[in-house]
N, C-alpha and C positions, 0 to 999 in steps of 0.2 A: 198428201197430194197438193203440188200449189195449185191455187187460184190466183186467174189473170186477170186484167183488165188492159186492154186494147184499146185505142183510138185512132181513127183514123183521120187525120188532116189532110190528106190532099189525095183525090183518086176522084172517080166517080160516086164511091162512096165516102163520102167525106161528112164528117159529122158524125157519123156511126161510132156507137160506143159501147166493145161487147166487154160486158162484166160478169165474174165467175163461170170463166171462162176453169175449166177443167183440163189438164195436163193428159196427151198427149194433143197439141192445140195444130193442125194442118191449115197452110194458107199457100190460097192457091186460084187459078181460074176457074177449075171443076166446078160441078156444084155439090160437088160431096167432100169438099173442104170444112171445116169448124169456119175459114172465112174465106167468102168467096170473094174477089176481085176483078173485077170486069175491066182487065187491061191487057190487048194484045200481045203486050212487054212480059205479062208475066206467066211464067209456065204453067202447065194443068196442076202439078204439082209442085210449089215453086220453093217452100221451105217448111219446117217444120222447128214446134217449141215444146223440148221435153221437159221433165223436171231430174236432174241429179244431186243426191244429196245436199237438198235444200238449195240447189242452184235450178235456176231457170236459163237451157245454153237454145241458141237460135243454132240451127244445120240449113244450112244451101242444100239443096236435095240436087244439085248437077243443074242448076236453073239455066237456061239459055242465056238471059242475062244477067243474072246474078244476084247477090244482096248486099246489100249495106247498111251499117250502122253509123250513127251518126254522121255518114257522110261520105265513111273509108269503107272500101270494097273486105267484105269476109267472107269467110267457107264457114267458121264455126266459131260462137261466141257466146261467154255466159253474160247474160245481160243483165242492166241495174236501170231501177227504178230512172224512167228520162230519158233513158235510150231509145233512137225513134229509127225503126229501119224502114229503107227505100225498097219497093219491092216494085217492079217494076217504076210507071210514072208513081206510083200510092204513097205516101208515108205515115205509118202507123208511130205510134206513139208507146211505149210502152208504160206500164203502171199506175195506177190511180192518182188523184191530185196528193191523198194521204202519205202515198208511199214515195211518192217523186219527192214532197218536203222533206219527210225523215232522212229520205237517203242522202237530202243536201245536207241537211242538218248533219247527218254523224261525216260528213268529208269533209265540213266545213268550208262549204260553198253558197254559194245562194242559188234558189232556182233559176236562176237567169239563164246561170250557168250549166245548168244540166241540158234546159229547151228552147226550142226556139218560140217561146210564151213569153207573151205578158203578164205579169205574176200582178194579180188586180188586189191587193190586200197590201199591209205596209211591206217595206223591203226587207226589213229583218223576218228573214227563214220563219214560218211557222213551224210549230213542232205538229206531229202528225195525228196527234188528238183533237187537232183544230177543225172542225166541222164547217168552219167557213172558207177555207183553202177554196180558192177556185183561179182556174188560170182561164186565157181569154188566148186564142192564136194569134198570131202576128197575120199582119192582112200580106195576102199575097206569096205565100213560104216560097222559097225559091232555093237551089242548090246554097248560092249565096249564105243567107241566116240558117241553112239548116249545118254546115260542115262546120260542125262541134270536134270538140278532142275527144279521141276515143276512150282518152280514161281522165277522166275531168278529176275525180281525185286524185291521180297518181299512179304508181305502179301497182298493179295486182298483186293480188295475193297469191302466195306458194301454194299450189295444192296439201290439201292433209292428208294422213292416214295411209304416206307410202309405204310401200314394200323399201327391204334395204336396195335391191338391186333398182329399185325406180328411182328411188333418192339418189343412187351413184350417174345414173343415168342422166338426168337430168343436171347434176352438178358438173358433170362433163361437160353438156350441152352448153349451159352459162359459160364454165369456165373458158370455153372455148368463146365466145362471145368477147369477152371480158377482156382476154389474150389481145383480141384485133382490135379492139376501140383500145386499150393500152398504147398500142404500137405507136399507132394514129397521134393519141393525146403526146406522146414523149418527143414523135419527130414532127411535129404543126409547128411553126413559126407563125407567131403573133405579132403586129405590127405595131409600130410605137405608140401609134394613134389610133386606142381601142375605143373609136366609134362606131356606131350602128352602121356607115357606109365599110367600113374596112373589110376586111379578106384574111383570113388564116391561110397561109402558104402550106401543103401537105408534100412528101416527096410523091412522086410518077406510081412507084411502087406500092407504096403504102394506099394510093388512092385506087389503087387493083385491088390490092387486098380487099378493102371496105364493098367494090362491088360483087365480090366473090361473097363477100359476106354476106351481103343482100341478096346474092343468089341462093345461097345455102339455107337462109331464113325463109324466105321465097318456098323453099325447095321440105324445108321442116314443116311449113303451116299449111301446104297440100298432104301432105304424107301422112297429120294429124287429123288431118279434115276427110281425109278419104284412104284408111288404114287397108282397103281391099289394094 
């Protein structure tokens, strides 16, 4: 079963810091949430954090307005150590100061880069046996410092442990992906003068496709997030 640790930087409860915390973790306006929130914004039952094979995924329970991670609006996400979701006005923090360094450490980032903290110790990453780890919040968090990348390492990992036909299913899925950023990358016209102002030229056609695509993506991360 994992153990959480929560922080809340900005809400009414702010400052609050729930530690071994126990998996199935509810958070919400109720008062029979694991955390209560006292934000008109946010639903009686606003989201929920399970534990799946050693993953910890945040679910949107249908929230009036929604959740977000680091910044970008989600239905469902497996979260890492730095990830801080807005939950209503609130934003929590996820993971301890231990577990936010290791996980800079094995991506090869610095904690800067995971939060919107002041990392109050030298700038080279501690490693997460470090008992003097302590971060300090930034004065004032604002949408502004908090919209981080949603994958500050990089791309995710594949799921493990599929079935053959999930594996097939999922390679379609990419592949089809792959297909339509091709298309794009083959007919873009690049301009002589590859500076930071310039412009890649795309055809009419090719630039429908990509929104089709983003409807289709759009249209997979609902379908995943809410399988009923």
């Amino acid at each position: 079963m994992a153990i959480l640790t929560l922080s809340v930087l900005e809400g009414l409860e702010r400052g609050l810091v729930y530690e071994d915390l126990e998996t199935p973790v509810t958070i919400g306006r109720e008062e029979d949430n694991v955390i209560q929130l006292n934000d008109e914004r946010v639903s009686r039952v606003h989201a929920k954090l399970q534990e799946d094979r050693s993953q910890v995924i945040l679910t949107d329970l249908n929230s009036t307005n929604g959740s977000r991670v680091n910044g970008h609006p989600v239905q469902l996400r497996v979260l890492q150590p730095g990830d801080h979701m807005q939950i209503g006005r609130c934003t929590l923090l996820y993971g301890s100061n231990a577990q936010i360094a290791e996980h800079a450490e094995r991506i090869g980032v610095e904690v800067a880069a995971l939060t919107p903290l002041n990392y109050s110790a030298d700038p080279v990453v501690a490693s997460a046996s470090d008992s003097e780890v302590e971060f300090q919040i930034v004065e004032d968090p604002s949408p502004e410092n908090l919209q981080l990348p949603l994958f500050p390492g990089g791309a995710p990992m594949l799921p493990g442990h599929l079935q053959p036909g999930q594996r097939a299913r999922i390679s379609d899925v990419l592949s089809y992906i792959h297909e339509r950023m091709r298309d794009v990358a083959f007919e873009a016209s690049e301009p002589e003068d590859r500076s930071p102002e310039s412009f890649v030229q795309v055809p009419w056609e090719r630039w429908q496709n990509m929104l089709m695509l983003q409807r289709d993506l759009a249209n997979y991360l609902r379908k995943i997030a809410n399988p009923d």
